[in-house]
VEXVEXKOL-29187 format. One line per 5 residues: number of its first residue (from 1); their letters; for each residue x, y, z of C-alpha. Coordinates in pm, 1 decimal, padded with zeros to 6 digits. Example, Ala and Ser with C-alpha at 12.3 -4.5 7.8 and 13.67 -1.06 7.14 Angstrom:
REM VEXVEXKOL-29187
1 = AS = 01230.0/-00450.0/00780.0 ~ 01367.0/-00106.0/00714.0
//
This chain:
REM VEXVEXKOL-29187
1 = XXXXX = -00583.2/-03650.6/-01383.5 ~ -00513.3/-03350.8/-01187.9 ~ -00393.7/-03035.1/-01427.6 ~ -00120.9/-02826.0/-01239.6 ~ 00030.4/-02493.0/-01415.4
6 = XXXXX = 00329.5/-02319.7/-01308.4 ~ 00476.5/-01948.7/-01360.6 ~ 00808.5/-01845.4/-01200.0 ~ 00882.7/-01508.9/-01226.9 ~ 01151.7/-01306.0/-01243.3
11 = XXXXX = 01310.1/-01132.3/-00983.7 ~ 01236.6/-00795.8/-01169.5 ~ 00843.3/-00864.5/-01106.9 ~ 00856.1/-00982.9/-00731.3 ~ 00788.9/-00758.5/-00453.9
16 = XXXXX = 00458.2/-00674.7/-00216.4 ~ 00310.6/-00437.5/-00432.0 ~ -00037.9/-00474.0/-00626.6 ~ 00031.6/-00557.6/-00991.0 ~ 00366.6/-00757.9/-00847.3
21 = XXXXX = 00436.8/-01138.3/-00755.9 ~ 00503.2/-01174.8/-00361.1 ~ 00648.2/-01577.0/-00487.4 ~ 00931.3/-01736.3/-00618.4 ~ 00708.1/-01991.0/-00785.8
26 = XXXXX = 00313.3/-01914.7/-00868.5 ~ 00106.1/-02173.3/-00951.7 ~ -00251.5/-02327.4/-00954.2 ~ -00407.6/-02684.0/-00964.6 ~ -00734.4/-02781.8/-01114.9
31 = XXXXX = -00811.0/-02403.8/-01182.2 ~ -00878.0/-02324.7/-00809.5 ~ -00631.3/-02440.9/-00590.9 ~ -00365.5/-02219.3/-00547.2 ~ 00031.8/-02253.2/-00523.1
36 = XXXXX = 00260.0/-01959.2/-00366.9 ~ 00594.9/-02075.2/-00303.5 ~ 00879.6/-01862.9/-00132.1 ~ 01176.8/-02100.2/-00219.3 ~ 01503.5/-02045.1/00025.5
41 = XXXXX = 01827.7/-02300.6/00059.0 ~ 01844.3/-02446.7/00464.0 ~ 02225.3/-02426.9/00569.5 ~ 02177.9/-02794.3/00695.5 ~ 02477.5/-02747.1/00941.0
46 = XXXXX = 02338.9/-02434.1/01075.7 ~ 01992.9/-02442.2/01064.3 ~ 01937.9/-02113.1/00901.2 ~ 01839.4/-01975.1/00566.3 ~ 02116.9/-01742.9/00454.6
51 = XXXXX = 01884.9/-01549.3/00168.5 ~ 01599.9/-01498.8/00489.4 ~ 01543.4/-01117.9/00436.5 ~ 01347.9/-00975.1/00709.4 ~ 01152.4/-00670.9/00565.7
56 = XXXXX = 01056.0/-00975.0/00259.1 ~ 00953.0/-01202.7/00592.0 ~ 00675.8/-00871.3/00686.9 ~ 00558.8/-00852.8/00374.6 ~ 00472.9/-01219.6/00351.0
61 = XXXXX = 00293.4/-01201.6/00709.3 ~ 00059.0/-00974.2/00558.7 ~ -00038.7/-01171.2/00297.6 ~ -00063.5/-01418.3/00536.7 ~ -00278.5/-01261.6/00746.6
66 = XXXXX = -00545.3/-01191.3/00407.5 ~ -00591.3/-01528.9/00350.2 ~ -00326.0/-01566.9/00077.9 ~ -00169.8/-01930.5/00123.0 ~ 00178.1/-01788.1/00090.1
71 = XXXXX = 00413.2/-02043.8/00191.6 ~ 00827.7/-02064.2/00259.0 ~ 00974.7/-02406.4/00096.0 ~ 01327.6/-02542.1/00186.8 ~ 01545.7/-02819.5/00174.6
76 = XXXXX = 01515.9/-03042.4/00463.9 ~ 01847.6/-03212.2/00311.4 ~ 02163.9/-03145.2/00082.6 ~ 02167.0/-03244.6/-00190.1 ~ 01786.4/-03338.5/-00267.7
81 = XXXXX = 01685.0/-03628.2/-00443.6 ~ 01679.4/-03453.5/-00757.4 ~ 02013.7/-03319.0/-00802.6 ~ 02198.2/-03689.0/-00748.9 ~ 02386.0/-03799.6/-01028.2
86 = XXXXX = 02224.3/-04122.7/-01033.4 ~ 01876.0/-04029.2/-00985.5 ~ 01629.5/-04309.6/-00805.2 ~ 01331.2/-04416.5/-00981.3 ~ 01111.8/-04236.2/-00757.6
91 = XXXXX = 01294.4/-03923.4/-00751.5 ~ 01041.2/-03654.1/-00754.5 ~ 00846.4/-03790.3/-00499.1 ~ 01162.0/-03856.9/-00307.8 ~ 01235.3/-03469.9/-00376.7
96 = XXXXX = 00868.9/-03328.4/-00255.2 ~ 00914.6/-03560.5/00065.0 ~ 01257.8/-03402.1/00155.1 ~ 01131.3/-03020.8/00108.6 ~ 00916.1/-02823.1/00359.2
101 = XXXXX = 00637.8/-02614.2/00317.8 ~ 00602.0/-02326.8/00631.6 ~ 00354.3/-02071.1/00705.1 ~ 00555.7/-01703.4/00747.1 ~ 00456.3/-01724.2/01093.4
106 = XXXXX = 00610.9/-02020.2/01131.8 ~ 00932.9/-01931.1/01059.2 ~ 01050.3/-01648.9/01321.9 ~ 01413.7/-01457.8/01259.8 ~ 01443.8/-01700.8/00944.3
111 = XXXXX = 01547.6/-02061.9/01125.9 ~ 01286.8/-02326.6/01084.0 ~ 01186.4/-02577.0/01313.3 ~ 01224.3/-02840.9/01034.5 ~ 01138.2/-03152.1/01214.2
116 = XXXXX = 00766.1/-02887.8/01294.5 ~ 00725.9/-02855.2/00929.7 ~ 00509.4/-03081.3/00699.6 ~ 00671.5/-03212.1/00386.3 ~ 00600.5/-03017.2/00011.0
121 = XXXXX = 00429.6/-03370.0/-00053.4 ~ 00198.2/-03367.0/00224.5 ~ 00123.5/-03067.9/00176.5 ~ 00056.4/-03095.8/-00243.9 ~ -00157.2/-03413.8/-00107.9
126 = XXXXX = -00404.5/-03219.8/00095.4 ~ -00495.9/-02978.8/-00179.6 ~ -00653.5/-03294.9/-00331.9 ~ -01043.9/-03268.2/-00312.1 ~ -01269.1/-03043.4/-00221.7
131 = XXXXX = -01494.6/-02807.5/-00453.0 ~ -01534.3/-02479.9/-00450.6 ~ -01876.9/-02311.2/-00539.3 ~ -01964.6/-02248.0/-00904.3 ~ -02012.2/-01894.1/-00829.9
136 = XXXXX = -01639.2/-01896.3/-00667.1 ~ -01537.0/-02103.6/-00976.2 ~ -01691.9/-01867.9/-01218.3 ~ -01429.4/-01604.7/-01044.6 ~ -01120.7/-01785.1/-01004.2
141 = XXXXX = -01190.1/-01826.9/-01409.9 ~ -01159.0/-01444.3/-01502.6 ~ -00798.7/-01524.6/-01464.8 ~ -00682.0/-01696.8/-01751.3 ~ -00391.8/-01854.7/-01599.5
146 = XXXXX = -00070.6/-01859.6/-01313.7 ~ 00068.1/-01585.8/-01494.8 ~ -00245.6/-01390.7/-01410.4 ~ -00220.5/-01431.2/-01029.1 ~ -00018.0/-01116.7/-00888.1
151 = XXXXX = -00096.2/-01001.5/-00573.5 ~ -00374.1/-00801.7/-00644.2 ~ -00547.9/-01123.2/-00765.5 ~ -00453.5/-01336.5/-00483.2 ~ -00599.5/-01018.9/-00219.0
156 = XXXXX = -00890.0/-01042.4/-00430.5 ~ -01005.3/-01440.5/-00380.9 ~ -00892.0/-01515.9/-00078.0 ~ -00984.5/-01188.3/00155.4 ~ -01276.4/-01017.6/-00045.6
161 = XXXXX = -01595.7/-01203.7/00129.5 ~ -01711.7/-01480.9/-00108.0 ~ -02053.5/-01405.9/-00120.8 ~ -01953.1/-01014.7/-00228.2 ~ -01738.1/-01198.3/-00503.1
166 = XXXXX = -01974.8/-01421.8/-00624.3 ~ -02265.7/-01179.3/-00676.3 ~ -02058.9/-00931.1/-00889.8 ~ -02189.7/-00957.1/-01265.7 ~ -01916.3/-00998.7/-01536.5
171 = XXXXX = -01893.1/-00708.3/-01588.3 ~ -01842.5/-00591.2/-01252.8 ~ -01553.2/-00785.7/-01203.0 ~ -01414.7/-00710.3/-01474.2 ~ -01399.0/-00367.5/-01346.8
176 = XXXXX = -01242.3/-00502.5/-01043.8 ~ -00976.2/-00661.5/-01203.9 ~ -00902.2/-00320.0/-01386.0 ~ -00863.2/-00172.0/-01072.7 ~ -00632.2/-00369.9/-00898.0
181 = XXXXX = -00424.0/-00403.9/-01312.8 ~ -00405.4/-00012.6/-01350.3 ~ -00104.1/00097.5/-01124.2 ~ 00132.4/-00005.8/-00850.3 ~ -00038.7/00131.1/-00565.2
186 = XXXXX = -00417.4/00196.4/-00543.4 ~ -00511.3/00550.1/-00695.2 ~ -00766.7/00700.0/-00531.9 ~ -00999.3/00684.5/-00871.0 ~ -00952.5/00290.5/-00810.9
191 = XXXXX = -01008.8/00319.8/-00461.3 ~ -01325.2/00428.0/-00469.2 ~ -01465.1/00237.5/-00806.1 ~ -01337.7/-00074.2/-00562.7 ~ -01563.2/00098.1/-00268.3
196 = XXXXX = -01836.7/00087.2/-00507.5 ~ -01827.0/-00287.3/-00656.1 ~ -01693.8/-00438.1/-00348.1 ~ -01863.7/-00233.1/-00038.6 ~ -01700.7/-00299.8/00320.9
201 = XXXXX = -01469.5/-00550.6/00166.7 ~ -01261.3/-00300.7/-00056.5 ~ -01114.9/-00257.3/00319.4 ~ -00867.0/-00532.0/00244.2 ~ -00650.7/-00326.7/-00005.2
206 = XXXXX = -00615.3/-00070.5/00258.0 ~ -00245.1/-00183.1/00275.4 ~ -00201.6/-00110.2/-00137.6 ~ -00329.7/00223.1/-00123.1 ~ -00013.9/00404.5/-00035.0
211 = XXXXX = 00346.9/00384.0/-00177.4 ~ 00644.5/00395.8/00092.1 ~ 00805.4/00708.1/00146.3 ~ 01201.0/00669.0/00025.5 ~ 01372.6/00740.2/00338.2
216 = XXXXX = 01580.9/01058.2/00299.8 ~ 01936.5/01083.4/00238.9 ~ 02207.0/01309.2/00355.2 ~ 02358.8/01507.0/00046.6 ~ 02706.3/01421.6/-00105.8
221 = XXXXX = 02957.7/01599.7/00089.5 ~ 02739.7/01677.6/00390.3 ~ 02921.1/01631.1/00725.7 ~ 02780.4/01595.7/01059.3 ~ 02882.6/01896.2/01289.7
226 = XXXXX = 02980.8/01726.8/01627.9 ~ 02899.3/01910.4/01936.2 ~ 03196.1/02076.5/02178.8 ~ 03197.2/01896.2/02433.6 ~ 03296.9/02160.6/02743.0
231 = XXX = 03546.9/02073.3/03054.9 ~ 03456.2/02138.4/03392.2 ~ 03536.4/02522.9/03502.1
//
């Protein structure tokens, strides 16, 4: 019997950055595989996904691009199985089979190509099988559960090379996981104990090593002198 664990957090603990959640829904199956769901509501008449926030949508990308399987789900139909009053015997199948599952890529200025997209259930059906190395397994057990899989995590097992991961002691990755637990952003302390344990591969948090510069604002009261424009002579 397959064991499946679930954590969704709040919207308070979402976001891109290290010790954050970049999913609506986190979970993992059998202890290795992996669940990241970005959940939006399709528009059926129009095709789009009114909550699609672009700077969210680069984010996600990146993640993408590390390996993380990040994924958008949505509603291929209104209302889903689920929320009928009378609900069919079969219902949560019925309800897996009429959401989609996209890649970030896949889904350009926030408009699937629906009919493109492969169901939540096909999807959930091809995690099935497949074992990962008891080194790798040894890893994905430091974390203790769903709850335990923030971004840093996720960077961790699926772009740090597996054969760097695997020959780290206990103790090492402990220290790892320290690291990437300790702030926000990367501090340059972390930075280079990560340079240290992980070598060439500690390359992958390059993108958590530096917070975003606010952009700056105009104070209260401050007006904008326009320029005189001069008539011809």
């Amino acid at each position: 019997m397959p064991q499946l664990e679930l954590f969704p957090p709040y919207a308070v603990q979402q976001g891109p950055q290290l010790r954050k959640f970049c999913a609506d829904l986190v979970g993992r199956l059998n202890n290795s595989k992996i669940i990241l769901l970005e959940i939006k509501e399709l528009d059926c008449e129009s095709g789009t996904l009114p909550a699609y926030d672009a700077k969210q949508h680069l984010d996600n990308i990146l993640f993408e691009q590390l390996g993380v399987p990040l994924g958008y789900a949505y509603n291929a139909e209104m209302p889903l199985p689920y929320h009928l009053t009378s609900r069919p015997e079969n219902w949560p199948e019925m309800t897996l089979k009429a959401v989609k599952r996209c890649l970030p890529s896949l889904l350009p200025h926030g408009i699937p190509t629906v009919k493109k997209h492969k169901t939540l259930f096909d999807w959930l059906q091809s995690l099935q099988g497949g074992n990962i190395s008891a080194g790798l397994g040894r890893v994905h057990g430091a974390f203790k559960g769903a709850h335990n899989l923030r971004n840093g995590a996720l960077v961790l097992l699926h772009a740090v090379d597996e054969q760097v991961l695997t020959s780290l002691t206990s103790e090492q990755l402990d220290e790892v996981i320290t690291c990437l637990n300790t702030a926000t952003w990367l501090e340059p302390k972390s930075q280079e104990k990560l340079k240290v344990l992980l070598g060439a591969s500690a390359e992958v948090f390059s993108a958590f090593t530096t917070a975003p510069k606010p952009k700056p604002t105009k104070p209260a009261g401050h007006a904008t002198k326009k320029k005189k424009v001069r008539g011809p002579k």
